[in-house]
C-alpha positions as CSV (number, residue, x, y, z in Angstrom):
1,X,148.7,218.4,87.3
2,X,151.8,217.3,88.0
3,X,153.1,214.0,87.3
4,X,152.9,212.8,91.2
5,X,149.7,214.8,91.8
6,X,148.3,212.5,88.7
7,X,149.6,209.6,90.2
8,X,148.2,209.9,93.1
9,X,144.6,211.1,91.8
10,X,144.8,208.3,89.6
11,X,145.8,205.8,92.4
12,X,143.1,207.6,94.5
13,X,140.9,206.3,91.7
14,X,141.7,203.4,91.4
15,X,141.4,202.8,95.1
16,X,137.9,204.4,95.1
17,X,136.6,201.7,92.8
18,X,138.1,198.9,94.2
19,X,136.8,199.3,97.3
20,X,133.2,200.6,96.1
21,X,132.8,197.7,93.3
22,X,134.9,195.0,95.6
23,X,133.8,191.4,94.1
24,X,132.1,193.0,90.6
25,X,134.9,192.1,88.4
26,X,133.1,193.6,85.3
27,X,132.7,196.7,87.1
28,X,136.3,197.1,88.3
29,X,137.7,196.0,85.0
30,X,135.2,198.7,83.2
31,X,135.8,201.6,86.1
32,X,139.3,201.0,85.9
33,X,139.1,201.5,81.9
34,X,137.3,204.5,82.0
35,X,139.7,206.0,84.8
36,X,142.9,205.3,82.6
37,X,141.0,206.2,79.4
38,X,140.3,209.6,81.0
39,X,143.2,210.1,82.4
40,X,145.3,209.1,78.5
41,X,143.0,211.7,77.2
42,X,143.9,214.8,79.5
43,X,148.1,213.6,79.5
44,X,149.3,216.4,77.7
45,X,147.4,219.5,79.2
46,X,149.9,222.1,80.0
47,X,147.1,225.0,81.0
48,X,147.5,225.3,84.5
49,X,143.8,226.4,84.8
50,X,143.0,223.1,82.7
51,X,145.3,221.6,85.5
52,X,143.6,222.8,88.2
53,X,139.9,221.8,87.1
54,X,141.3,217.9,86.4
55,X,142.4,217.6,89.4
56,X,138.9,218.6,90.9
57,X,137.0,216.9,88.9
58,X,139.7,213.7,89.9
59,X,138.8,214.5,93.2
60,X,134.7,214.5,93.1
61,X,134.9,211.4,90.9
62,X,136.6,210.2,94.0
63,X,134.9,211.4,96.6
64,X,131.4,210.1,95.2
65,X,132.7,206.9,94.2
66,X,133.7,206.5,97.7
67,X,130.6,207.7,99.2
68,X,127.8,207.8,97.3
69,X,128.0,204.3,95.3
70,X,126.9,201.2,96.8
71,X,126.7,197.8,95.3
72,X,123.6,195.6,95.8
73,X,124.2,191.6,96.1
74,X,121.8,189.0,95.3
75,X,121.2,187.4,98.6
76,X,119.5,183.5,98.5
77,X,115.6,184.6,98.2
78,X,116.4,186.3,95.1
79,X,116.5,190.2,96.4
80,X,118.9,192.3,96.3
81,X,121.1,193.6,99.5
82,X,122.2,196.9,100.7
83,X,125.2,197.1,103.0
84,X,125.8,200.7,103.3
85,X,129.0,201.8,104.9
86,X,129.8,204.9,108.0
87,X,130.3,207.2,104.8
88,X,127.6,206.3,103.1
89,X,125.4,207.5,106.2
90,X,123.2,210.4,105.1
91,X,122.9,209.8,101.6
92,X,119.7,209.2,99.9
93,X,119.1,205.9,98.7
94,X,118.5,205.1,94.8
95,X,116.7,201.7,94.6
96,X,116.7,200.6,90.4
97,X,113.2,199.8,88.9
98,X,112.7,196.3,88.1
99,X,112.7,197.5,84.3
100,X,117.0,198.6,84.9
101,X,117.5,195.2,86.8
102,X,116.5,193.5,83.8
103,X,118.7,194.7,81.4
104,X,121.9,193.9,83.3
């Protein structure tokens, strides 16, 4: 991956997570760790196969990020809402059990 082409995954990223996980500051400050972490770890592949697969995988972490995460709010009565967006239509929703809920 080139240096721009990993910029611009990496921004993609970045972008991806800010806009899924808008107003969870732990989970943008932790996506946004794991996305520089992973990104450190790969900076010194030079296999252009190696290459090629990153910036895949960059762009399926992005693409499903984007469109297949969805954050639930409290709302007052104490549930939880769901305020899909246009790309998240289609997708099969994962509602956590009360037992994941709790450990958060």
């Amino acid at each position: 991956m080139g240096a721009g082409e990993a910029l611009s995954a990496y921004r993609a990223l970045l972008r991806a997570t800010r806009k899924s996980f808008a107003g969870d500051t732990l989970m943008l400050t932790q996506s946004a760790v794991e996305v520089r972490k992973k990104f450190e770890e790969n900076r010194n592949v030079t296999s252009e196969a190696e290459i090629h697969g990153l910036q895949e995988q960059a762009r399926e972490a992005s693409h499903f990020i984007s469109n297949m995460i969805v954050q639930a709010s409290l709302n007052s009565s104490g549930g939880y809402e769901v305020k899909p967006d246009k790309q998240h239509a289609g997708a099969t929703l994962e509602v956590p059990s009360e037992e994941m809920l709790r450990k958060t």
